[in-house]
C-alpha positions in Angstrom: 49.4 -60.1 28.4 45.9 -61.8 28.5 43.7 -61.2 31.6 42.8 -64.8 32.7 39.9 -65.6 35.3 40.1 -67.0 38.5 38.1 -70.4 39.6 35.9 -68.4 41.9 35.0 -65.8 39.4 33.8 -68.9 36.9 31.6 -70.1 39.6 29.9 -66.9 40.1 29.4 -66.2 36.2 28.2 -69.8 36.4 25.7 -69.3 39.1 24.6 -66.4 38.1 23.4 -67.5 34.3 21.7 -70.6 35.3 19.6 -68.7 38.2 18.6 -65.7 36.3 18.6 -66.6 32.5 15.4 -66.2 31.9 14.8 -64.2 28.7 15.5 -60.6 27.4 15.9 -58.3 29.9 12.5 -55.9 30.0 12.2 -52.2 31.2 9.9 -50.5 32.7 8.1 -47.8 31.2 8.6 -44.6 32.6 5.2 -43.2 34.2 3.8 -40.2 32.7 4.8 -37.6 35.5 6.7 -34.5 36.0 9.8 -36.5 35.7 8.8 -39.3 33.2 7.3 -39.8 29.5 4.6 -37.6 28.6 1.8 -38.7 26.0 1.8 -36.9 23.1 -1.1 -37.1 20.3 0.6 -36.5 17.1 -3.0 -35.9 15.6 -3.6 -32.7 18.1 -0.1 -31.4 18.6 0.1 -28.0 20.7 1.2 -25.3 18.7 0.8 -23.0 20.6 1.4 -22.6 24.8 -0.8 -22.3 27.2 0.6 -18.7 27.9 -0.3 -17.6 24.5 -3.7 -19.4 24.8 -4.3 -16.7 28.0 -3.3 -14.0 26.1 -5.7 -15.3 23.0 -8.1 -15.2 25.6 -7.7 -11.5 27.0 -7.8 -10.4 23.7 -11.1 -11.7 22.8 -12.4 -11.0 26.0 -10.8 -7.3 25.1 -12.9 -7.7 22.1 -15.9 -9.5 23.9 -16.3 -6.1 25.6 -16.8 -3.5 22.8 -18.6 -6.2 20.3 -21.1 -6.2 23.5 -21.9 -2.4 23.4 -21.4 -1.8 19.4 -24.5 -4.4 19.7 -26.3 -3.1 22.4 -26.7 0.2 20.3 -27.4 -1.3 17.1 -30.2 -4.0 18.1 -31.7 -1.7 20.7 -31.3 -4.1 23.4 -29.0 -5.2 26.3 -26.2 -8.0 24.7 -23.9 -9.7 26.8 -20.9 -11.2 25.0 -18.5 -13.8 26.8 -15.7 -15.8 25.5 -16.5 -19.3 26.4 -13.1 -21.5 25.4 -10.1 -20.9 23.0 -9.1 -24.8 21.9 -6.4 -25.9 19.3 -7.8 -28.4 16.9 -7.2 -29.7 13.0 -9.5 -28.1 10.5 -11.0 -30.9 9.8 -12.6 -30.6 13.2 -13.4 -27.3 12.9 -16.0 -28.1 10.0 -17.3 -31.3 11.4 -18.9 -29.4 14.1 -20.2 -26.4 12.5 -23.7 -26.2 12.3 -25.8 -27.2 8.7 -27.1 -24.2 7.5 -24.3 -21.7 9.4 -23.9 -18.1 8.1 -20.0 -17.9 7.8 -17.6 -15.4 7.0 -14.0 -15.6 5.6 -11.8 -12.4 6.3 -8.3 -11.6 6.3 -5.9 -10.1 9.1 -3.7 -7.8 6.9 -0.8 -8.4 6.9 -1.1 -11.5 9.1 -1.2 -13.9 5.6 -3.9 -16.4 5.9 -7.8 -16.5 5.5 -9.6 -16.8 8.7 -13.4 -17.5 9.7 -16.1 -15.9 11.5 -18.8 -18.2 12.1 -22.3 -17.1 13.4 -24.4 -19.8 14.9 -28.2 -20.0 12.8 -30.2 -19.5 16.1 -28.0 -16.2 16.8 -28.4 -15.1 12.8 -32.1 -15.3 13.3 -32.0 -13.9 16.0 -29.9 -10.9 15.1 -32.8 -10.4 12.2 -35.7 -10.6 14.1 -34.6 -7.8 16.1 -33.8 -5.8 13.3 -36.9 -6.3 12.0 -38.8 -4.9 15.0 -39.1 -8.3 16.8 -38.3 -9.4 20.5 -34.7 -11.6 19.2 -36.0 -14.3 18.8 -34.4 -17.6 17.2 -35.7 -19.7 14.4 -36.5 -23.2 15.2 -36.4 -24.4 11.6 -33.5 -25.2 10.0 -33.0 -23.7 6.2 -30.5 -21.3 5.1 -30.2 -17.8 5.2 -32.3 -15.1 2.2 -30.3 -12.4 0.7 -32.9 -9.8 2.9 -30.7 -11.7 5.8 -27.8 -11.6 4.6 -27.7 -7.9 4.2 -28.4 -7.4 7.5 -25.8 -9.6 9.2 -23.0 -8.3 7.0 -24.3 -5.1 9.1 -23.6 -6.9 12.4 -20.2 -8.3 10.8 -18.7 -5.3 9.9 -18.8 -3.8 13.7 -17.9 -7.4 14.7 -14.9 -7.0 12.5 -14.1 -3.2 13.7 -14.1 -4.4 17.5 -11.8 -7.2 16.4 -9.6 -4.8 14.9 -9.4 -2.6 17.8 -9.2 -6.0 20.4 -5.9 -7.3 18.2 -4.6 -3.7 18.1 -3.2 -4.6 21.9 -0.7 -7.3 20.1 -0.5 -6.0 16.5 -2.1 -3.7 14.8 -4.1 -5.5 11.9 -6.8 -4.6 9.8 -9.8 -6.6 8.7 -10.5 -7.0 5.4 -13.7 -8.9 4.5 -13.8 -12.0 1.7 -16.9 -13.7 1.3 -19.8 -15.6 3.0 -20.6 -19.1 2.6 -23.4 -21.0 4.1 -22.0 -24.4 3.4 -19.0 -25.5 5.9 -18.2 -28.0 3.8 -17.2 -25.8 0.4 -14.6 -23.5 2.9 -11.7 -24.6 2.5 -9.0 -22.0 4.3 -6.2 -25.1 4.8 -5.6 -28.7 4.3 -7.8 -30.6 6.6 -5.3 -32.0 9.4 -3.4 -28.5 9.6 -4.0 -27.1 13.4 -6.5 -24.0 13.4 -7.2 -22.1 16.8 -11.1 -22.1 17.5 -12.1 -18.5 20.1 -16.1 -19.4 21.2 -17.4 -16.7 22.1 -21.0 -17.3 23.4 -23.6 -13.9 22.9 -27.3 -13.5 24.7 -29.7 -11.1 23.8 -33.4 -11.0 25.3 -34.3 -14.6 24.0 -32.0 -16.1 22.5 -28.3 -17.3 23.5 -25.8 -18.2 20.6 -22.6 -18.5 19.9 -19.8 -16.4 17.4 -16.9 -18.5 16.7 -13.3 -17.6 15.2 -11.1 -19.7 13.1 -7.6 -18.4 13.6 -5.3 -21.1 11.0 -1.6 -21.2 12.7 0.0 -20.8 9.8 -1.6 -17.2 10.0 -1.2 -16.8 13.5 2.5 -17.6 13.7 4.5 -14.2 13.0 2.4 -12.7 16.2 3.4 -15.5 18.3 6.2 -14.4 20.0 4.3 -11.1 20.9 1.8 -13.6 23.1 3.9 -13.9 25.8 2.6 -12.6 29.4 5.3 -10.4 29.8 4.7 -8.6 26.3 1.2 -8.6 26.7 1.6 -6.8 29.9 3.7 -4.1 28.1 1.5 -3.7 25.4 -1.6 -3.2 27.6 0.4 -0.9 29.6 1.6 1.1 26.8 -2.1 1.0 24.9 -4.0 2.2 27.8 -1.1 5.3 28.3 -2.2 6.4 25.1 -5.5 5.4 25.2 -6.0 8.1 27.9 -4.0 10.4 26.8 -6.3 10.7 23.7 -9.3 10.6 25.8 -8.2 13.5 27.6 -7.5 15.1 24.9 -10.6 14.6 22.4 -12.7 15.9 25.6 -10.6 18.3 26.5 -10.9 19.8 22.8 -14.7 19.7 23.5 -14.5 22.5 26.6 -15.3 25.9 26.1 -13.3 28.5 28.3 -13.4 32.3 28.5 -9.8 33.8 27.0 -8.7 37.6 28.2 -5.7 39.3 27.5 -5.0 42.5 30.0 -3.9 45.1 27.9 -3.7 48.0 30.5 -3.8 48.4 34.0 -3.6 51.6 36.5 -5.0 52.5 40.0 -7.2 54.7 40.8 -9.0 56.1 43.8 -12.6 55.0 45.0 -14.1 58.8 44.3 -12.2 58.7 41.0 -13.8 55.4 39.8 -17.6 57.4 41.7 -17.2 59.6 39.1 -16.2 58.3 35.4 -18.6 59.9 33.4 -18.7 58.8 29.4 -16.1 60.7 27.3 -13.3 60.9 30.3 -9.4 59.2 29.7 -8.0 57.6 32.0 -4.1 57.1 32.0 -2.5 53.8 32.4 0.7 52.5 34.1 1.4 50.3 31.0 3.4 51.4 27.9 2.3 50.5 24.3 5.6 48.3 24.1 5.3 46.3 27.1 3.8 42.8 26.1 0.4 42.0 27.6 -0.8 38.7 29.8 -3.2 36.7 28.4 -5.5 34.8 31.1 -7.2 31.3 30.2 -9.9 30.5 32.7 -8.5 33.2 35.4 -5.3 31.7 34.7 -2.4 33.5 33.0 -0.7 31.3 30.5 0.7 33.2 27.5 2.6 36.3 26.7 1.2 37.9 24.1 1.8 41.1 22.0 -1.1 43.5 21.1 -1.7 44.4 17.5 -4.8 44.6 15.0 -5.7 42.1 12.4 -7.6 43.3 9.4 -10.6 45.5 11.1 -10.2 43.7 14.7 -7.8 43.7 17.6 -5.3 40.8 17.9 -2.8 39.5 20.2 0.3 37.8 18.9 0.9 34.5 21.3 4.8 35.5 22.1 5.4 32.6 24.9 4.0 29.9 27.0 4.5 30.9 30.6 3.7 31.0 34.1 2.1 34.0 36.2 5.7 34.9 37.4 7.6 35.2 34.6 5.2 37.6 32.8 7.0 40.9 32.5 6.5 43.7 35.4 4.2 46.5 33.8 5.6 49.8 33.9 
C-alpha cells in the first residue's frame, strides 16, 4: 500500500523550496584544530615523530660531548660543540644549501644500508688547518676549494668525528662507520633521488676564532630499521642499561690499574714477651699450624682466599683453593 501525503505536508515541502532554494548546499571547512583538518605538505611529509626527533637529538648531543674533547686534545685548544637543530627535509634541499666549495664526506652506518654525509662548513675546514699548522684557528675569508695538504689533515679530524659517532649511536644500535669518499662539489653527491626525505643534525663547533658548523645527512630510507628503537621509553632503557655497563667497565679497567700488597699466613704460634727479647739467629721456633692445614691469604689486610702452600719450580707458591670470607677460613690447629 502506497504512502500518500497529506495537504499540510505539501504546503510545507512547498514553502520550504521556494524560501530556501537557493543553490547547492555548501559546508564549511573544518578549522585546523585539535579536533579539525590538519594541513599537510605532501612536499615535507614527517617521517619521522617528534619523539624520535628528541631522541636524534640526545644522541648527537651524546656525541656533541666526546667530539668536543677528542678535539680539544687534538687542536690543542678549548672546542665547544653544540647541536643546534635536527630538521626533516628532501635532499634536494639538503644540497641547495650547502656551501660552494664545502669539504664533504660520504660514510656508511654498517649495517644500517644507505650512504650518509658529513658535511664540514669551509670557514670551520680552515680553521681546523690553521690550527694544525701552528696558527690561532683561524678561518679563511676567501672562498676556493680545499689542497690535498688539507685534505689530509681533515680526514684526521673526520676519523675521531666518526669514532665519537660510533660510540654516540652505540646507545640505540651499535653501528660502525665505515668511510667512502670526499667530495667538494654538493652538487656531484648524489646519496638518493632528490625529493626523498633526509634528516639534517646541525651541529654548530667554536674554537678560539672561528665558529662553524658540522652537519649530518641521515637518508630515511637508512634510518628506518632503528626507528622503532627511538622511542622515549627505549631510549630510556638503553641509556640505563649503557651507563650500568659503562661503569662497571670503568671500575674495573681502574681497578686493574691498583697495586695492593698480597700475604698469605703460613704459620702462626704464641709466644711470650722474654721469648720474642731473646730470638737470636739460628733458633726454631714451633708453630701451632700443621703442614696440612690450608693457609689464609690476606689482600690489603683483608683475608680473601684459601690457599694451599706448595713450591713452584725454585720458589714458594700457594695454590688459590677458595674464595672466602675471614670466618670461614679453617681454625689452625
Amino acid at each position: 500500500m502506497s504512502n500518500v501525503l497529506s495537504q499540510d505536508e505539501i504546503d510545507a515541502l512547498l514553502a520550504e523550496s521556494q524560501g530556501g532554494d537557493s543553490g547547492p548546499t555548501q559546508t564549511k571547512a573544518p578549522k585546523s584544530g585539535s579536533g579539525g583538518a590538519q594541513r599537510y605538505d605532501f612536499k615535507h611529509p614527517n617521517r619521522i615523530s617528534k619523539d624520535q626527533i628528541r631522541v636524534l637529538e640526545s644522541i648527537h648531543r651524546h656525541f656533541a660531548g666526546r667530539l668536543a674533547s677528542s678535539l680539544s686534545a687534538m687542536m690543542r685548544a678549548v672546542v665547544d660543540v653544540d647541536v643546534l637543530r635536527v630538521d626533516q627535509v628532501t635532499y634536494s634541499e639538503f644540497i641547495g644549501s650547502m656551501a660552494a666549495h664545502p669539504c664533504t664526506y660520504t660514510f656508511q652506518l654498517n649495517p644500517l644500508e644507505g650512504t650518509c654525509i658529513a658535511d664540514f662548513s669551509p670557514v670551520l675546514t680552515f680553521g681546523f688547518v690553521d690550527r694544525v699548522f701552528g696558527g690561532r684557528g683561524k678561518g679563511l675569508e676567501a672562498e676556493r676549494e680545499v689542497t690535498g695538504i688539507e685534505l689530509s689533515v681533515m680526514d684526521k679530524v673526520s676519523n675521531r668525528a666518526y669514532k665519537e659517532l660510533a660510540e654516540g649511536w652505540g646507545r640505540i644500535i651499535e653501528v660502525e662507520v665505515e668511510p667512502s669518499s670526499i667530495e667538494t662539489n654538493p652538487q656531484l653527491i648524489q646519496i638518493v633521488p632528490s625529493g626523498e626525505t633526509v634528516i639534517v643534525v646541525t651541529l654548530e663547533i667554536m674554537m678560539l676564532e672561528v665558529q662553524g658548523n658540522l652537519t649530518f645527512c641521515y637518508p630515511y630510507i637508512t634510518l628506518e630499521p632503528a626507528l622503532a628503537k627511538m622511542s622515549g621509553q627505549n631510549w630510556f632503557e638503553a641509556t640505563r642499561l649503557k651507563t650500568s655497563v659503562r661503569d662497571k667497565n670503568t671500575l674495573d679497567e681502574n681497578l686493574r690499574n691498583v697495586h695492593t700488597d698480597v700475604s698469605a699466613v703460613l704459620a702462626q704460634t704464641n709466644i711470650s714477651m722474654k721469648e720474642f727479647l731473646s730470638i737470636q739467629v739460628g733458633d726454631v721456633l714451633i708453630t701451632d699450624t700443621e703442614t696440612v692445614v690450608p693457609t689464609r691469604i690476606k689482600v690489603g689486610g683483608v683475608e680473601k682466599y684459601v690457599a694451599r702452600p706448595g713450591v713452584r719450580g725454585k720458589r714458594c707458591a700457594v695454590e688459590i683453593m677458595s674464595v672466602t670470607d675471614a670466618q670461614d677460613v679453617p681454625p689452625q690447629s
